[in-house]
VOBA-1610 file (N, C-alpha, C; in pm, whole numbers, padded with zeros to 5 digits, always signed):
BEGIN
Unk+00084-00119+00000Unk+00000+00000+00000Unk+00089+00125+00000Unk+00063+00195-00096Unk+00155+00303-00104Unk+00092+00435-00030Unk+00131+00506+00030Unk+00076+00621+00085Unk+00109+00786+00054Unk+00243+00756-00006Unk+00398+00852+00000Unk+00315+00953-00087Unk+00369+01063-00112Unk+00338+01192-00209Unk+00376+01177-00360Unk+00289+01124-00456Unk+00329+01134-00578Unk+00403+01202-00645Unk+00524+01159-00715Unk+00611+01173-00781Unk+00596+01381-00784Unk+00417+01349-00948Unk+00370+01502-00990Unk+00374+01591-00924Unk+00309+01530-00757Unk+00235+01628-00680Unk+00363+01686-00559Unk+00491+01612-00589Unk+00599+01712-00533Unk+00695+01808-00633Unk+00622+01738-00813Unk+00677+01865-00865Unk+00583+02008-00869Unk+00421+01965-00821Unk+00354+02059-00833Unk+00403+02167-00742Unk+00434+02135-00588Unk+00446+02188-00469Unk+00577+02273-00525Unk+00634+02223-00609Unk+00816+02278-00603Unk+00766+02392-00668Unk+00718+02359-00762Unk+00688+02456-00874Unk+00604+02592-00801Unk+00508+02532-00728Unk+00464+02680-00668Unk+00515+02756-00584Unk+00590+02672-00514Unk+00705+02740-00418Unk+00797+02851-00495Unk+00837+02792-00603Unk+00946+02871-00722Unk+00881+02985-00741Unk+00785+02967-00819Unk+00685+03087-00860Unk+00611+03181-00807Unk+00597+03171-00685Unk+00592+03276-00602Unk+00707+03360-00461Unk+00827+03220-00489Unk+00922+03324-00452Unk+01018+03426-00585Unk+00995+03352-00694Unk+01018+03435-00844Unk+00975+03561-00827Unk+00824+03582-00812Unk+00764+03692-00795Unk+00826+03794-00679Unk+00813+03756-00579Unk+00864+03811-00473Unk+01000+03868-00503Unk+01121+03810-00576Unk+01231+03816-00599Unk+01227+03927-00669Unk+01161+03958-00792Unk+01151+04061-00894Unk+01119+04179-00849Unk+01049+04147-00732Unk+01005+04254-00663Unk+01096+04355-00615Unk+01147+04250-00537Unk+01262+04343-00452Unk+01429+04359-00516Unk+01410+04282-00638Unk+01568+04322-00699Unk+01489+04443-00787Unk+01377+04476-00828Unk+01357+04597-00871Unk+01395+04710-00805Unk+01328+04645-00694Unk+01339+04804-00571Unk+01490+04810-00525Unk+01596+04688-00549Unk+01721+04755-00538Unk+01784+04800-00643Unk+01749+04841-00756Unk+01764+04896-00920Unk+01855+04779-00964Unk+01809+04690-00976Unk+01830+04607-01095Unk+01730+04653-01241Unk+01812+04643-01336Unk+01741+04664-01481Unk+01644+04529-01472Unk+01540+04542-01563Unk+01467+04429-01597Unk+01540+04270-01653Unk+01589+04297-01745Unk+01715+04206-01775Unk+01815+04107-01674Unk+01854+04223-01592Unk+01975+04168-01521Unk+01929+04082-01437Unk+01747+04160-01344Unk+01692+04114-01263Unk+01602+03918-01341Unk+01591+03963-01460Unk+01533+03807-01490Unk+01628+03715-01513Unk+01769+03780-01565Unk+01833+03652-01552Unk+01933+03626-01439Unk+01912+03660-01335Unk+01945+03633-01181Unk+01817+03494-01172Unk+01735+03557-01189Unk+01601+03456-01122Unk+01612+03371-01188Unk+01602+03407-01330Unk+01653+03244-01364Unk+01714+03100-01316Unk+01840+03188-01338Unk+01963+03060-01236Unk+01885+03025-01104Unk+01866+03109-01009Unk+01781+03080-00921Unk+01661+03024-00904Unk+01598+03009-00979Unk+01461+02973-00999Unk+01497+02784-01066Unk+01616+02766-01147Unk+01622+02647-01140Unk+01661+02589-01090Unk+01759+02655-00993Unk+01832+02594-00872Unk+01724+02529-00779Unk+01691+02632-00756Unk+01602+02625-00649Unk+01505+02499-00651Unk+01415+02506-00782Unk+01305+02406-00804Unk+01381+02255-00809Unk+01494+02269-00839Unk+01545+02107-00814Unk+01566+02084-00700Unk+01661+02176-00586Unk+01662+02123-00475Unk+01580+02089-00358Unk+01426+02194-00432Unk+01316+02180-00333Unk+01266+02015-00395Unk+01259+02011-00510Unk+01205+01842-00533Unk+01287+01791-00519Unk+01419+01727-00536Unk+01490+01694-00454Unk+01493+01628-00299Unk+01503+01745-00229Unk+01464+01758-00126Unk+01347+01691-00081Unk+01226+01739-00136Unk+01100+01688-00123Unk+01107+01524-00109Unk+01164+01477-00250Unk+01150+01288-00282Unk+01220+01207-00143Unk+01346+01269-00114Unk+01445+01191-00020Unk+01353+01200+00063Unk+01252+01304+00153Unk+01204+01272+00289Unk+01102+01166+00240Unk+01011+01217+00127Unk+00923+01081+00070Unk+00971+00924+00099Unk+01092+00923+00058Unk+01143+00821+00001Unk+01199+00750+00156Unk+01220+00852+00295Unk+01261+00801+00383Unk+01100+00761+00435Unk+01090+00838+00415Unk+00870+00835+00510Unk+00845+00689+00507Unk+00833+00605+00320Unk+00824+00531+00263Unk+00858+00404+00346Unk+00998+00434+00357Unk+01083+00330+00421Unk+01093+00273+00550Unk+00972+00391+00643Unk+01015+00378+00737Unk+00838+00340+00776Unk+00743+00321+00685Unk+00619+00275+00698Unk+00673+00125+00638Unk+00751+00069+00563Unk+00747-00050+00545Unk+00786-00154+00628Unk+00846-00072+00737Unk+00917-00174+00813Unk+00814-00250+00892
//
């Protein structure tokens, strides 16, 4: 019996996490005068960093949760 958080539904979580700290980010590298440019491709790098290590992150506790209901 599986119980754990589907694969999708921890890329969904990553993804919204990303996308509204994206937002947030733009925000405030505006208000420290970043150009539009400079400021999107900062977030970029960041924004993919980020979304892997939050899923990432996410699967291993899954994957321990998992392991530790099978016993």
């Amino acid at each position: 019996m599986r119980t754990g958080q589907p694969w999708y539904i921890s890329h969904a979580e990553a993804l919204a996490q990303n996308i509204i700290g994206l937002l947030i980010s733009f925000v405030i590298l505006k208000l420290w005068g970043l150009s539009t440019s400079d400021s999107l491709g900062l977030q970029a790098v960041f924004f993919f960093t980020s979304y892997l290590r939050s899923y990432l992150i996410r699967r291993y506790f899954n994957n321990l949760e998992m392991k530790k209901m099978n016993k």
